[in-house]
N, C-alpha and C positions, 0 to 999 in steps of 0.2 A: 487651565486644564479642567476638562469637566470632573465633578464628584459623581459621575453617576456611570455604569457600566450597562450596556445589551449587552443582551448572551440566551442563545437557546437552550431549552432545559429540556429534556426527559422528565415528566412527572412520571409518569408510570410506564408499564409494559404496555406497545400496541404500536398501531400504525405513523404514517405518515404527518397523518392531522395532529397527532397525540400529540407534536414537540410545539410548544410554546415558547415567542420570545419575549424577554421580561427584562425589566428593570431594575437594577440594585444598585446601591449605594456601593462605591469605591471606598475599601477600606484602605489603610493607612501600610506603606509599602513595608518589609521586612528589610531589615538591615542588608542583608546579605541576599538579596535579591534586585532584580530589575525589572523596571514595568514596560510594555511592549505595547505602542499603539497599531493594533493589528489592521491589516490591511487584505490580509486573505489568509483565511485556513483553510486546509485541504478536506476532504469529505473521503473514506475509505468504506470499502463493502465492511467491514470491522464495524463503523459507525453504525449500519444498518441492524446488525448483529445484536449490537448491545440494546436497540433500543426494541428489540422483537424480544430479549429477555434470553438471547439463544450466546450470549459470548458470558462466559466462564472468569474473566478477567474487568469485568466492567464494574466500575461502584453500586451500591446500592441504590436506586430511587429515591428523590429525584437528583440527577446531576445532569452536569453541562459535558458533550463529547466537546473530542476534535481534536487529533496527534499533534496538528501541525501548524504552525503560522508562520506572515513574515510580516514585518512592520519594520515601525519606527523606535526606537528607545524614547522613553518620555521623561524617564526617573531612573536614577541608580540610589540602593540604599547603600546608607554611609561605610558599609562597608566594604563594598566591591572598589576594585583598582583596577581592572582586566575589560570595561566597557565604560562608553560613555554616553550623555546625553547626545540623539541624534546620529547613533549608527546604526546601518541598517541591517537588520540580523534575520536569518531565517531558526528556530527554535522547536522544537520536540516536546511536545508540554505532555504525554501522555492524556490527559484529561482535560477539559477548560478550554479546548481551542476553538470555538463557535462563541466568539468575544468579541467586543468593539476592544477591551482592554485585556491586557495577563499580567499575569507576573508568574517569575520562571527564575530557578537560579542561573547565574552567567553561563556553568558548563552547559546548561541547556542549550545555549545559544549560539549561534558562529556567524561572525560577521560577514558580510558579502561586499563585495567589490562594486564600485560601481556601476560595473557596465553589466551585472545580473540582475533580469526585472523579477521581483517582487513576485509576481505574479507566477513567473516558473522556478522562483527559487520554495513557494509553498507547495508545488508540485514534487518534489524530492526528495525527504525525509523520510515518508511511510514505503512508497513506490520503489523510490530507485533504491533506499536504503536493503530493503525485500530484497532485490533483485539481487544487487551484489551479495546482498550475506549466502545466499541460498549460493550463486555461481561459482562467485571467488572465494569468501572465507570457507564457504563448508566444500564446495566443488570443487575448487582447484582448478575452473578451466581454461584448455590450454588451447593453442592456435590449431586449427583444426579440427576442435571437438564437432559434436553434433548436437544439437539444443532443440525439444519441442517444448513449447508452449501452450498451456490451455488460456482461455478466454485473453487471446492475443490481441485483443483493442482497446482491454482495460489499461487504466491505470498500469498496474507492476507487468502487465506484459508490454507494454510499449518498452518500459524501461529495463526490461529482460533483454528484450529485441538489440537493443540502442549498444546495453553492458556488454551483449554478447560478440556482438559484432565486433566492438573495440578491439574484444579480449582476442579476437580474430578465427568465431566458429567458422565453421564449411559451410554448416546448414543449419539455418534457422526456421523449422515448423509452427505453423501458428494454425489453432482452431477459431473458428468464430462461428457468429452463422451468417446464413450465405451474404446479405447487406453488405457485410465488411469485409467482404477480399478483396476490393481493391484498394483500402484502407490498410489492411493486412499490409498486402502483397507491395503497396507503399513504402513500409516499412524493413523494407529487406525480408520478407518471411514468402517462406510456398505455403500458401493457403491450404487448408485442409477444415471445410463446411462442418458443424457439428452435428452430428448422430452417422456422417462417412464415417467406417471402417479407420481409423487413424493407426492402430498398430499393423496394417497392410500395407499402410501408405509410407510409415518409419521403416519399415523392413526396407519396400520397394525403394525408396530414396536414399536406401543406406548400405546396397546388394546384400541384401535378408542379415545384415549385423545389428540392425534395432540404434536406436540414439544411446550418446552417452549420458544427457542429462533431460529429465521431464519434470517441469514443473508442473504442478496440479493442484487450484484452488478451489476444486471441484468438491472432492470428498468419497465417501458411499461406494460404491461399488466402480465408480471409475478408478479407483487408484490404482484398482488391481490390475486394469485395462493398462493405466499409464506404466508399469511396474511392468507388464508384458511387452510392451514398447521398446525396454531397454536394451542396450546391447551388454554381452557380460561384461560386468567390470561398470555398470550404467549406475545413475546415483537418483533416485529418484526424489523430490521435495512435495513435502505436503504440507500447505500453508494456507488450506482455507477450507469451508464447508458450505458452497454456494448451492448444492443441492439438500441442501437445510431449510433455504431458507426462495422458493417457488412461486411465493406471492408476498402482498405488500404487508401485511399483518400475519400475526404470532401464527404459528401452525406445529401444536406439540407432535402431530401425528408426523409430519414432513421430518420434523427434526429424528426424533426415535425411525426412521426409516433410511436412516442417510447412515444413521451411529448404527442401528443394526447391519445394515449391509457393507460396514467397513471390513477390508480385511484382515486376516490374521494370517500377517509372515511367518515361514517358517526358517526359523535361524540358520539349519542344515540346506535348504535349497541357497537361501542366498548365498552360504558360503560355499558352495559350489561354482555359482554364478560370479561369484566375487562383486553382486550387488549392493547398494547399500540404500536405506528409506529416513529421510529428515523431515523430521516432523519441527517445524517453524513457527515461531510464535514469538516477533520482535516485542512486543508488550509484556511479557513477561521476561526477557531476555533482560540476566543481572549484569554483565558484564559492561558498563557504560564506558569505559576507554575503548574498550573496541568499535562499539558505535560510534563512538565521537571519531574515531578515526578512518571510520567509512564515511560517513558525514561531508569530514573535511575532505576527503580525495574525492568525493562524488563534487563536491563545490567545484577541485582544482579542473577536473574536467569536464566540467559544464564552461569554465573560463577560457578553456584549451579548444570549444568546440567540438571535443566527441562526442557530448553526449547533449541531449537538447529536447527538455521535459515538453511533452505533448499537453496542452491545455485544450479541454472541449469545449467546456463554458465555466460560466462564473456569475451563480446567482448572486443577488441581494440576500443580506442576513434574512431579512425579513421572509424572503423566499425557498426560507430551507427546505419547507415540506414538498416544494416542487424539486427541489435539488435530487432529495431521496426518492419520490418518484422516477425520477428519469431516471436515476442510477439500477431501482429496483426494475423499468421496463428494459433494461441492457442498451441504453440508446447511447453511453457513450461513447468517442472514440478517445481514449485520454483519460486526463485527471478533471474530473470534478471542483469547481473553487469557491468558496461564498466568497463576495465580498463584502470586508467586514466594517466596513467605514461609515462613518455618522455621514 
């Protein structure tokens, strides 16, 4: 086993160029941990976030991102009984996941089956985890509902798409821009171009009742657009601030222009409406049995075939900085993946 680990850093705030990959010496494993020879970690608009200096939740400079991997086990410290050397685990590491190596404790981790690749089991942690907590744990959605989506080709809207349909919505709305409607529209969703009229389109597809559920990792003044979408009794999700963040380097003005134009509900209208707005943020989310146990039902049905993680591409470590390019020009259709192998 090598002594030495790659891993992408963040030294400072700034662009794409900023992340360098470096070399360090493998330290000596924790008792009560397990070391994971990673083979791919996931890449999240989150990743981008932290390293423009705009995510609230990220470590100080310099650190290593990355939610998610799946690998090999290489080592168990002598205190775990619940894994073993040589299974293959997909893992939530919060931090550190742009690694050749990790270590993570066990609950981090949940074993996979043999017949799920690697490759789409590190597409599911950050993504489809998102989706279901937003649908099911806080939504409650049921056969029937009506679900729009914002940036429905990324990553958590593929897997919005996917959770939704299981869950057996009517109608799944997906924005993009125009490129991806048939990519979209692929994916079980009615298309709906970005900067069209979408709360016309919710009514019209809905005889003027609005959706029940609108996910939006938009921000700034669209929420209130999304949140107008709704039909009464609609639950609207806010889980991201991609109009924060317009270009590939830091922009304080962009960010204070997103956070000024957020809205302010008023408690009295919604409860009229019988609306409700969840504000989302699985990284800071304390509750880890609950995750662990969306986790594992996301695995059970990825093995059942309902659900079936969209991969775009899958740079080389080495090639992070193109990774967050592409991600930053919206060119994916899917999940984003380094691969993380010597």
């Amino acid at each position: 086993m090598s002594e030495n680990v790659r891993l992408a850093v963040y030294p400072r705030k700034g662009g794409p160029e900023s992340i360098t990959v470096v070399e360090a010496e493998l330290g000596k494993l924790a008792p009560n941990q397990i070391r994971i020879d990673v083979h791919y970690a996931g890449i999240n608009f989150a990743d981008l976030m932290m390293r423009m200096g705009l995510y609230g939740a990220a470590p100080p400079f310099p650190f290593t991102p990355g939610y998610e991997v799946s690998g090999t086990i290489i080592e168990i410290g002598k205190d775990v009984r619940n894994r073993s050397v040589g299974d293959r685990v997909v893992a939530m590491t919060r931090f550190g996941g742009y690694s050749t190596i990790i270590d993570v404790f066990p609950d981090q981790s949940f074993i996979l089956g043999p017949k799920i690749d690697l490759d789409a089991a590190a597409a599911m942690p950050v993504t489809y985890t998102t989706a279901y907590h937003m649908l099911v744990h806080l939504g409650n959605i049921r056969e029937g509902d009506t679900v729009l989506i914002h940036h429905a080709a990324g990553g958590v809207g593929t897997a919005a798409a996917q959770i939704a349909a299981a869950k057996g919505a009517s109608l799944i709305i997906g924005t993009s821009s125009a490129p991806k409607k048939e990519f979209v529209e692929s994916m079980g969703m009615h298309h709906v171009t970005r900067g069209e009229d979408f709360i016309e389109q919710c009514k019209a597809l809905t005889d003027g009742r609005g959706v029940d559920h609108a996910l939006d990792p938009v921000g700034g003044r669209h929420l209130l657009k999304s949140y107008r979408a709704l039909a009464k009794g609609g639950k609207l999700y806010a889980f991201g601030g991609s109009s924060a963040v317009p270009w590939k380097r830091p922009n304080l003005f962009a960010a204070l222009w997103m956070w000024w134009r957020l809205p302010r509900f008023d408690p009295l209208r919604m409860m009229n409406s019988n609306k409700a707005v969840f504000g989302i943020h699985l990284g800071t989310w304390e509750k880890e049995d609950i995750l662990q146990e969306q986790v594992k039902e996301l695995i059970s049905m990825h093995k059942e075939g309902v659900i079936n993680p969209v991969v775009d591409s899958i740079f080389q470590l080495s090639d992070v900085a193109k990774a967050h390019t592409y991600m930053h020009d919206r060119k994916n259709r899917g999940k984003i993946l380094l691969d993380c192998r010597d």
